[in-house]
C-alpha positions in Angstrom: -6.8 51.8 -8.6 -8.0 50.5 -11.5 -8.8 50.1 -15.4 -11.3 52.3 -17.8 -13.7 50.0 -16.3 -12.6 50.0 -12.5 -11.3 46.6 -12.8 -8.0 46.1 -10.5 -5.1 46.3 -12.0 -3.3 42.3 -12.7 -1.9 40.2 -14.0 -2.4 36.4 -15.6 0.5 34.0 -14.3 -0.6 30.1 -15.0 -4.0 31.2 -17.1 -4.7 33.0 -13.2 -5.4 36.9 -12.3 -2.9 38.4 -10.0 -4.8 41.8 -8.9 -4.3 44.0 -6.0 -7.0 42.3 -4.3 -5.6 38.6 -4.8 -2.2 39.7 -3.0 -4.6 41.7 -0.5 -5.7 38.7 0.6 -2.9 36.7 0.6 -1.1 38.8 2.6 -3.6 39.1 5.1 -3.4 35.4 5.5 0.4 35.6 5.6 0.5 33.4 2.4 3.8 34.2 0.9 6.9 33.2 0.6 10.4 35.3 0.2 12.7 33.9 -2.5 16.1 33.8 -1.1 17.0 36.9 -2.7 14.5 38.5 -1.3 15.0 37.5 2.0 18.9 39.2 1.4 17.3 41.9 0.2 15.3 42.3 3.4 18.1 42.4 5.1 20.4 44.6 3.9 17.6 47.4 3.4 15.9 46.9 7.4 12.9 45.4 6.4 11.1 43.4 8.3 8.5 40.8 7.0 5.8 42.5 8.6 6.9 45.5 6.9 5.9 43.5 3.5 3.2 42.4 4.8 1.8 45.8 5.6 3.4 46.6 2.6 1.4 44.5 0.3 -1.8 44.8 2.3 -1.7 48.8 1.7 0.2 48.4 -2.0 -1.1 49.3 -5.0 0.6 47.8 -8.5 3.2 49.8 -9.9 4.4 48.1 -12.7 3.4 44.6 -14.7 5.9 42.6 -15.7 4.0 39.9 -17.8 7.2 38.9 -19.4 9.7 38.0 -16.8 11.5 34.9 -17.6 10.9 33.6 -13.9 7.0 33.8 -14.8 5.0 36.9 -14.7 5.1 39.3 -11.6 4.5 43.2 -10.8 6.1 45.5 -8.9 3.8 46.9 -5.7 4.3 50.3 -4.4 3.5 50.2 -0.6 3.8 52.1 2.6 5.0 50.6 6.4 6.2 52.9 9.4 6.1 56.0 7.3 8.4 54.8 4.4 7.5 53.4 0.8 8.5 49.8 0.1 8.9 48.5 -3.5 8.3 44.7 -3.5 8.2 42.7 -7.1 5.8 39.4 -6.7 4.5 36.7 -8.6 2.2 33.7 -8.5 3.7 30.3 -7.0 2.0 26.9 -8.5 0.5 26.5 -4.9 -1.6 29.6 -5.5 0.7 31.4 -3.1 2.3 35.4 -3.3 6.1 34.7 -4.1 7.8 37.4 -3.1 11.1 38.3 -5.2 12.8 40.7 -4.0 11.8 43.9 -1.9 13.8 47.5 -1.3 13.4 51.2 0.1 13.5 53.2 -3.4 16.1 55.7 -3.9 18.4 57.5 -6.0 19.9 56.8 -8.2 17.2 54.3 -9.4 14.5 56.3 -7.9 13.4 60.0 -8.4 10.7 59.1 -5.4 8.8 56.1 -4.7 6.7 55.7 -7.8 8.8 57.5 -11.1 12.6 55.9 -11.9 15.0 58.3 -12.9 15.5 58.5 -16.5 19.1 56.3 -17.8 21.3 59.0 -18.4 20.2 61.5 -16.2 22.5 63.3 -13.5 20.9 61.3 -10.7 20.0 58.3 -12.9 21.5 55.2 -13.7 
């Protein structure tokens, strides 16, 4: 997964690179943190944090969200126990994955795991 030039795809948060490989390796090294949102989140959708973590260490990025008022952050497509786990991340100060909220994708939202359903379709939202 990459760019033209086989680069990962990231993103900058604090004038820093968040790429595939950055939250590789923080979550082999279990450093991240789950906003209290996404520890609800968790929750109510069965997840378990090692689920994210195998989640993130087997995720590609789905979406960049350079934007987001709470500071940059993507959205990683990954895969624990057979099922596909959607988790948006960002960057913490402390150089740390911050982890803000995580779900199983699924209709309505969802058509499968990596394309939404369209706003106005039958099963969209």
């Amino acid at each position: 997964m990459g760019d033209s030039k086989g680069q990962p795809y990231g993103i900058g948060i604090g004038g820093k690179s968040v790429s595939v490989v950055w939250i590789q390796e923080r979550a082999n090294k279990n450093e991240f943190l789950l906003t209290g949102h996404a520890h609800k989140e968790r929750q109510e959708e069965f997840i378990k944090t090692k689920e994210i973590r195998a989640a993130l260490i087997s995720g590609e990025i789905l979406e960049n969200y350079p934007d987001d008022p709470r500071g940059p952050s993507c959205l990683i497509l990954g895969f624990s126990e057979g099922r596909a786990i959607h988790v948006v991340c960002g960057r913490t100060k402390g150089d740390w994955l911050l982890i803000i909220t995580v779900y199983i994708p699924r209709p309505p939202k969802w058509i499968n795991e990596r394309n939404r359903a369209k706003r106005g379709d039958k099963d969209g939202s």
